[in-house]
C-alpha positions in Angstrom: 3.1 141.3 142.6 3.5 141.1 146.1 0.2 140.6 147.2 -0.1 137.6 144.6 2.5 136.1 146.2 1.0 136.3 149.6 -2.0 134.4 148.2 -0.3 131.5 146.5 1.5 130.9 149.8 -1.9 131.2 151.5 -3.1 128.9 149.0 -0.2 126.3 149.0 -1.6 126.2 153.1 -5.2 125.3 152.9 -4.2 122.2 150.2 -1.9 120.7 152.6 -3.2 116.8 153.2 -3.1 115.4 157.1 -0.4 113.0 157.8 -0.1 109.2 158.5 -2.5 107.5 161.7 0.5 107.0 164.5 1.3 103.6 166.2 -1.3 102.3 168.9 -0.5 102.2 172.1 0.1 99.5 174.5 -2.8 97.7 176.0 -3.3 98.5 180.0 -2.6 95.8 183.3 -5.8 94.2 183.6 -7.3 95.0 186.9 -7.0 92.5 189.8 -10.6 90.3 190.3 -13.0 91.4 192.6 -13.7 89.3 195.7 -16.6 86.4 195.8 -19.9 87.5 197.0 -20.6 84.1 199.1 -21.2 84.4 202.5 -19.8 82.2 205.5 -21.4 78.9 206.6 -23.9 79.2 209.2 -23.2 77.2 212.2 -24.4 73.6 212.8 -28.1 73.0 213.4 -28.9 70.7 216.6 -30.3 67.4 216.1 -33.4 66.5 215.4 -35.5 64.2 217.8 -35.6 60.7 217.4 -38.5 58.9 215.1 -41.2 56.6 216.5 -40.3 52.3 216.1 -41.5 51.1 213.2 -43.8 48.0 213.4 -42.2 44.4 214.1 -42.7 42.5 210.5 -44.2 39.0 210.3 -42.3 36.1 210.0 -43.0 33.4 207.6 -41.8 29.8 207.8 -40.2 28.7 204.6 -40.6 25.8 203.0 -38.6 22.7 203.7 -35.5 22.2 201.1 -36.5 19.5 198.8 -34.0 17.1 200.1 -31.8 16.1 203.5 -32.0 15.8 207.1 -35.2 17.2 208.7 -34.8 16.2 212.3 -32.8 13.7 214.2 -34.6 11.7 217.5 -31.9 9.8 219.6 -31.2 8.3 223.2 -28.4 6.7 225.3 -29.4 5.0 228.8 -27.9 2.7 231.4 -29.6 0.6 234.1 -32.7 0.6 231.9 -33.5 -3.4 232.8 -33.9 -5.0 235.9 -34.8 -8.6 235.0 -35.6 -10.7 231.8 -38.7 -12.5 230.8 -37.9 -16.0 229.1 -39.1 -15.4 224.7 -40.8 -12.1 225.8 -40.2 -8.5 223.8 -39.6 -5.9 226.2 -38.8 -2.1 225.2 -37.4 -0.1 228.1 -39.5 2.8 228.9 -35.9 5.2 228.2 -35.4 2.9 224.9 -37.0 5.4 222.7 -37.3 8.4 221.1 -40.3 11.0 221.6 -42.9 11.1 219.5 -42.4 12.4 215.9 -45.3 13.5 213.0 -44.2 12.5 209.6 -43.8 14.9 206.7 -44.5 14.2 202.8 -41.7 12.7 201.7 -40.1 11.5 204.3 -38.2 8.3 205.8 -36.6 7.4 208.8 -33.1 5.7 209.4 -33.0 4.4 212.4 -29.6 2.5 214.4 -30.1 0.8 217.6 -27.5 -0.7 220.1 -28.2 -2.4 223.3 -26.1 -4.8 225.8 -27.5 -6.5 229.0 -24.7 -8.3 231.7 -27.0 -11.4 233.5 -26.2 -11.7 237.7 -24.6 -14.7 237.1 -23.1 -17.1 233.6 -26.2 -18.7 231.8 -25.9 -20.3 228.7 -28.9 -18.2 226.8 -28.9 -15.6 224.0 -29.7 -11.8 223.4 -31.5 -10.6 220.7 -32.3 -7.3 219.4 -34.1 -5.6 217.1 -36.1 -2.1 216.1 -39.5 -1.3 217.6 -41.9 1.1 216.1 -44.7 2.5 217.3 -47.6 4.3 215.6 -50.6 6.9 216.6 -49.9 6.3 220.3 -50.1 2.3 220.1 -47.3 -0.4 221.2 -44.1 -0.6 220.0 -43.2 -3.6 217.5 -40.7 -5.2 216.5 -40.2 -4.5 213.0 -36.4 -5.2 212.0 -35.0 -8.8 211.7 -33.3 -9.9 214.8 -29.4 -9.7 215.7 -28.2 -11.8 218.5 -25.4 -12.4 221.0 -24.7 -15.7 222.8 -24.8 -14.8 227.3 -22.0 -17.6 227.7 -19.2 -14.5 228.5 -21.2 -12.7 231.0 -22.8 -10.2 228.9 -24.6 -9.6 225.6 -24.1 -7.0 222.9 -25.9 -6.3 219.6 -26.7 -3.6 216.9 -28.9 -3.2 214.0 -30.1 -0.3 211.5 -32.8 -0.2 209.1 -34.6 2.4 206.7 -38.2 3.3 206.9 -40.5 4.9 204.8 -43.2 7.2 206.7 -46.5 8.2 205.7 -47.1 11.7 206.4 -49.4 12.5 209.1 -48.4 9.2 211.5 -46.9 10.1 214.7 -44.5 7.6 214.7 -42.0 6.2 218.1 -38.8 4.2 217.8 -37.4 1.9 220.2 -35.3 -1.1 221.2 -37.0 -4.4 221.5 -35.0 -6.9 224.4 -35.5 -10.2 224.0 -33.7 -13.3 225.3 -34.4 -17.4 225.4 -33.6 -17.7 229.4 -35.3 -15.7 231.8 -32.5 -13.9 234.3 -31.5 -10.7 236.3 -29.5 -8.3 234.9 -26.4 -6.6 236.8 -26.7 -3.7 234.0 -28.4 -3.3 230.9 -28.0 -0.4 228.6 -29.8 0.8 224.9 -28.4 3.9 222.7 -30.7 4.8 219.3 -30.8 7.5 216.6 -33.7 8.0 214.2 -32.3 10.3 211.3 -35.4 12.1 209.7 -34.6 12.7 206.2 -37.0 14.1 203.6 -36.0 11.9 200.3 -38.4 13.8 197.2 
């Protein structure tokens, strides 16, 4: 009896089942992060040398806008006449402007002013008008005339006009003196512009 008892105990051993899985643990610190593995700027290179010049462009002329002022031609004189030829046209030789070569297109306004003191009263008149010259020839008279009676001791007068130009012409433009009496002249004095405008 005894010895059956010893091997029921020993039996009730080896049956015995394993016993619950336990709680997990709690999870580590994570480690601190390693250090980068760049490197330390280098130090600054020296400049490099300087390139060659580069070639001067061309230049080009542009064309002219299709309208407005192209050029303007002017003069302003004193003293420009000694003495007065009775009916005779006279154009200073500082009475005008130099010598301009029309464009297509283009026209020409052109204001004149001119006075002329005689030595002494006479009872003649001043008149006045635009000269144009063409290709190197004489000035003419190509405006109608304004006038001034000499009665007061001197004569003043002014006139303007518009002219078309043909392109190619070298065209002059002046102040035509004229008077009825012949006399001398204390002073005499012309001022002009020629506006050069380009009109289509």
């Amino acid at each position: 009896m005894r010895f059956l008892s010893i091997v029921l105990a020993a039996s009730t051993v080896l049956v015995a089942c394993a016993g619950d899985d336990g709680q997990p643990g709690t999870p580590g610190v994570p480690g601190a992060p390693g250090k980068d593995g760049v490197g330390t700027t280098g130090p600054e290179g020296p400049p490099g040398s300087t390139g060659p010049i580069g070639a001067t462009g061309t230049t080009v002329k542009g064309e002219r806008g299709e309208t407005g002022i192209v050029e303007v031609l002017s003069f302003d004189e004193t003293k420009v006449l000694g003495t007065m030829t009775a009916n005779t046209p006279t154009v200073p030789a500082t009475c005008k402007t130099t010598a301009y070569i029309a464009g297509a297109g283009e026209s020409a306004i052109v204001d004149v002013d001119a006075f002329v003191v005689p030595l002494s009263t006479i009872d003649g008149v001043f008149f006045l008008s635009i000269g144009v010259g063409t290709n190197g020839g004489a000035i003419a008279s190509l405006s109608n005339k304004m006038f001034s009676g000499l009665g007061a001791g001197v004569g003043i007068a002014g006139t303007q006009k518009v002219f078309a130009l043909t392109a190619g012409t070298t065209y002059v433009f002046g102040t035509v003196f004229e008077a009825n009496k012949s006399f001398s002249s204390v002073d005499a004095g012309c001022s002009g512009t020629a506006t050069i405008v380009k009109t289509d």
